[in-house]
C-alpha positions as CSV (number, residue, x, y, z in Angstrom):
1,X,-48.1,-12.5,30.6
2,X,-44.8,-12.0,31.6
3,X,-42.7,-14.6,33.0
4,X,-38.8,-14.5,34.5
5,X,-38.4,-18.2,33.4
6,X,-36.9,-18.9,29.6
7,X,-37.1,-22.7,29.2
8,X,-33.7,-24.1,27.6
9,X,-33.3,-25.2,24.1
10,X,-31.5,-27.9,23.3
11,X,-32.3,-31.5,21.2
12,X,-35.9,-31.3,22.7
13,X,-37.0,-27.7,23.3
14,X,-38.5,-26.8,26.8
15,X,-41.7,-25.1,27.4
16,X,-43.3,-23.7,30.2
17,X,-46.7,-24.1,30.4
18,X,-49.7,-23.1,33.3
19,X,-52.0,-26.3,34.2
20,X,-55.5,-25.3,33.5
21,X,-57.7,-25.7,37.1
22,X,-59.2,-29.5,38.4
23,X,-62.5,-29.8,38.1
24,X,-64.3,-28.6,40.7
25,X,-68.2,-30.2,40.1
26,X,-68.9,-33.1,37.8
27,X,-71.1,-33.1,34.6
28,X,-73.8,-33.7,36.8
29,X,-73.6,-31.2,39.6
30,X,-71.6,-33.6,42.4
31,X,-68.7,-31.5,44.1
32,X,-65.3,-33.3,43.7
33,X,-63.7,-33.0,46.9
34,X,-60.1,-31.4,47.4
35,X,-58.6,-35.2,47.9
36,X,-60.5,-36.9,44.6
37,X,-59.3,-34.3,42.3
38,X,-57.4,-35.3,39.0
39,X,-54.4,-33.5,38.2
40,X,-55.4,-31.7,34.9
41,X,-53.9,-32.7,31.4
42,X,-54.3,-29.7,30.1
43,X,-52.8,-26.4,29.9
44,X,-51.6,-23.2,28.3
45,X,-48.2,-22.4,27.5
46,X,-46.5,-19.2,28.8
47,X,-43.0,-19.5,27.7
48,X,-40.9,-21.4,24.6
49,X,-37.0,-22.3,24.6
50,X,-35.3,-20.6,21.8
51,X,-34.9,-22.6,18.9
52,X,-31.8,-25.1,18.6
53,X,-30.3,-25.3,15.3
54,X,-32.0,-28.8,14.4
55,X,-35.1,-28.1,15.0
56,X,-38.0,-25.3,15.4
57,X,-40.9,-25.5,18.1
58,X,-44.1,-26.5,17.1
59,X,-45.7,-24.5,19.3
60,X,-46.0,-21.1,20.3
61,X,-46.4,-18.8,23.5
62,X,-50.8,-18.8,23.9
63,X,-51.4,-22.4,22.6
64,X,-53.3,-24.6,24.9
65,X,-52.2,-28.1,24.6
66,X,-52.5,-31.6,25.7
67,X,-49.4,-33.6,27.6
68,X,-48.8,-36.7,29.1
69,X,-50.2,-37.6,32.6
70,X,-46.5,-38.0,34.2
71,X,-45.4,-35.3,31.5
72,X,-43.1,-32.4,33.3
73,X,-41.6,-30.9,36.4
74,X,-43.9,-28.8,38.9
75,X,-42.6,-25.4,39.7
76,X,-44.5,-22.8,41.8
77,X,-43.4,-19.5,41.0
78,X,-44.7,-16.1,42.1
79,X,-48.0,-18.1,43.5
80,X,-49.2,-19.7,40.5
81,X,-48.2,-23.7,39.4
82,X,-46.4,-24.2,37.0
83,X,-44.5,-27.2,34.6
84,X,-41.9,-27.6,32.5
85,X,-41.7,-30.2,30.0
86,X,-40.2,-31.1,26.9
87,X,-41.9,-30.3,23.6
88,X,-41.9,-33.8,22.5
89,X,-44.7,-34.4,26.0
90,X,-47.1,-32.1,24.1
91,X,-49.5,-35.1,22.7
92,X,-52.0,-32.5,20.7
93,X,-52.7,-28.6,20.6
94,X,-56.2,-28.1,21.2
């Protein structure tokens, strides 16, 4: 995927990263309505700051990580939702 974003590096690199979906049914077959959904915590990342001279990213365009529940900025762009974060949001790379 191609993006025309390139997240700023700096003393905590910048990623850009696409929120996976909100559930839409629970484990056991109830439908979440629109209102009750839970903004996801997960997501994959499209797009890496270069890297400062202090330090190099962790991780790399494709992974699909873990962040913080207040973690990033939203940012529609081209129809699709988007955040941007720092690297040091990233809690774990599943």
């Amino acid at each position: 995927m191609s993006l025309n974003i390139k997240p700023i590096a700096g003393t905590n690199n910048r990623i850009v990263l696409e929120p996976a979906a909100a559930e839409t049914k629970t484990a056991s077959g109830i439908i979440i309505p629109d209102n009750a959904k839970e903004k996801p915590q997960k997501g994959t990342i499209v797009a890496v700051g270069n890297d400062s001279k202090d330090e190099t990213p962790t991780v790399k365009v494709g992974d699909t990580v873990l962040y913080g529940k207040y973690a990033g900025t939203e940012l529609k762009l081209e129809g699709k939702d988007y955040l941007i974060m720092r690297e040091s949001d990233i809690l774990a790379i599943i």
